[in-house]
N, C-alpha and C positions, 0 to 999 in steps of 0.2 A: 504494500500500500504506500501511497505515496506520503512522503510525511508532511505537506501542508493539506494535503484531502484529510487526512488523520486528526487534524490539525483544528479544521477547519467544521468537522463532522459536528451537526446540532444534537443537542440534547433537548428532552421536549417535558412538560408538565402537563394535566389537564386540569383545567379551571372551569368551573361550570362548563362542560364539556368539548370546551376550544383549547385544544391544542397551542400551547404558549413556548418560542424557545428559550430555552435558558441560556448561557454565556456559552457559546465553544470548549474553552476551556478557560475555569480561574487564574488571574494571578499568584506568582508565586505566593506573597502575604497571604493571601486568602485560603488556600491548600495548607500553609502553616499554622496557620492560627485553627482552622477545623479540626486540621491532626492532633494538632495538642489539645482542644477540648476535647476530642474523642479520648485521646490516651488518660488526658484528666478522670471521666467517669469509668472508661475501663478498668482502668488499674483501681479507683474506689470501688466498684462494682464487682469486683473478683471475689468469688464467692457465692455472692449473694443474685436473688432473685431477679432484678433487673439484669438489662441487656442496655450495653450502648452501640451504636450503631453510627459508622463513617458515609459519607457521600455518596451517593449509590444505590441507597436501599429505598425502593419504591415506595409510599404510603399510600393506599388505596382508601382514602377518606369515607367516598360514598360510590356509587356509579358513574357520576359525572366528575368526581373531584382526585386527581394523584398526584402526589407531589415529591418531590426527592431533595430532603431537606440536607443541610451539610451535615449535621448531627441530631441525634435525637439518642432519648433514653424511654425503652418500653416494659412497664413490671409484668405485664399480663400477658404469658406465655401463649397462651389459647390465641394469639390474635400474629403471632409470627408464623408466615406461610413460605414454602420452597422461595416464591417470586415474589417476596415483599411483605409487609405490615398490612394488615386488614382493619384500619379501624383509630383509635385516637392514642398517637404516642403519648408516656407522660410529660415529658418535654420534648421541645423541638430547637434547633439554632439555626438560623439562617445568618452565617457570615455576606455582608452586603458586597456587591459587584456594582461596578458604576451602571451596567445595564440591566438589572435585576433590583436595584435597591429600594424603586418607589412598589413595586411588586410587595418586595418582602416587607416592607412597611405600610401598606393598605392593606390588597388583595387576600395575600397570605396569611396576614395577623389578622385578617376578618374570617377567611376560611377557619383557622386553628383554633379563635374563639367559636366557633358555630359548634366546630365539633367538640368542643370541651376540653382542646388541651390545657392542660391546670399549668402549665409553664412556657415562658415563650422568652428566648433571648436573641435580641439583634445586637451584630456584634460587627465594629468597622473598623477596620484595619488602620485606618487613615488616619482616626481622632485615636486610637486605641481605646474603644470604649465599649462597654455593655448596656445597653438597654433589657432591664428586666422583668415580663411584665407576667403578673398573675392574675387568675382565673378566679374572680370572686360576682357571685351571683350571674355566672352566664355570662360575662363582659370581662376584657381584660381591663387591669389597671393599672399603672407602670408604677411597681413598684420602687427602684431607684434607676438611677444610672451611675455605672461605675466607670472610671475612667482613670489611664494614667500620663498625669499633666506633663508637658514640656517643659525643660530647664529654663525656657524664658520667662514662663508664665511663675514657676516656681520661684525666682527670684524676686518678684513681686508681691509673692505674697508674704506675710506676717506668720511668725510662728504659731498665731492662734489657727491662722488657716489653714497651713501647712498641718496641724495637728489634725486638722477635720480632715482630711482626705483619707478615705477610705481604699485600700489596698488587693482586700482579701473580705469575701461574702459566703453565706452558708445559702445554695441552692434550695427554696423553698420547700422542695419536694425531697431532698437528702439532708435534713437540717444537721446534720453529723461528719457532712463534708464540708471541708473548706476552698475555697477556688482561689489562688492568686492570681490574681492581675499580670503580673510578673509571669508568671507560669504560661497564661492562656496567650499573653503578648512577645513569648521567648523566641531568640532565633529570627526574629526579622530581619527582611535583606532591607 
């Protein structure tokens, strides 16, 4: 095969049952920072009952709805099939692409709320930050945004503020893991 047709080959979602393409292929940043979430819950997860799952694995929402999130975490074995997830992961992470990002921030966070995902993180290479939003009463709500600030920005702030920033978050749905920031944003080109 030739290696820009390889290159160049579309990857596809269904959203209310139109066929949407997604990016050819991610940026490096973007493939990195997925991987380490993923390795983040696997390695938590070893063990135990949940399952995490890297870029790839189909979710089959409803009939009209499928989507292949960068990561997700699913507890409910009965719903993992040979060809994909049947049903509502407990989280989901959509790392943003500059041509997928108003998607993963409307479309896809309105889908994942319909279907009851109880966890939802957008996560942007660029600001280095997490948007986290939970499932309370059927509607997500954003619960924080975690982010880690540039030296310029840092040097402006006051010790008091510097103290507020927040690092490291417990996954609402694993309240016994810890996520760093540091970790999930490691290894950037």
């Amino acid at each position: 095969m030739d290696n820009l047709a390889y290159r160049d080959e579309m990857r596809y979602e269904y959203i209310h049952g139109v066929p949407v393409a997604m990016s050819p292929r991610p940026a490096t940043n973007h493939n990195i920072v997925a991987g380490n979430i993923y390795y983040l819950f696997r390695t938590f997860l070893h063990g135990k009952k949940c399952m995490a799952f890297s870029d790839g694995m189909d979710v089959h929402l409803d009939d009209d709805n499928w989507v292949i999130p960068d990561a997700m975490i699913v507890c409910n074995p009965n719903i993992i099939k040979e060809d994909g997830v049947y049903g509502a992961p407990d989280l989901v992470v959509e790392v943003l692409s500059p041509s997928t990002a108003k998607r993963d921030k409307s479309e896809k966070k309105d889908l994942y709320e319909k279907h009851g995902i109880k966890e939802y993180w957008i996560v942007d290479t660029a600001s280095r930050s997490i948007e986290v939003y939970l499932l309370k009463d059927g509607q997500y709500k954003l619960d924080n945004v975690y982010s880690i600030y540039p030296d310029y920005l840092l040097k402006n702030m006051t010790d008091e503020e510097k103290s507020a920033i927040v690092m490291e978050f417990h996954p609402s749905e694993f309240p016994e893991m810890t996520v760093s920031l540091n970790d999930v944003f490691d290894a950037l080109v």
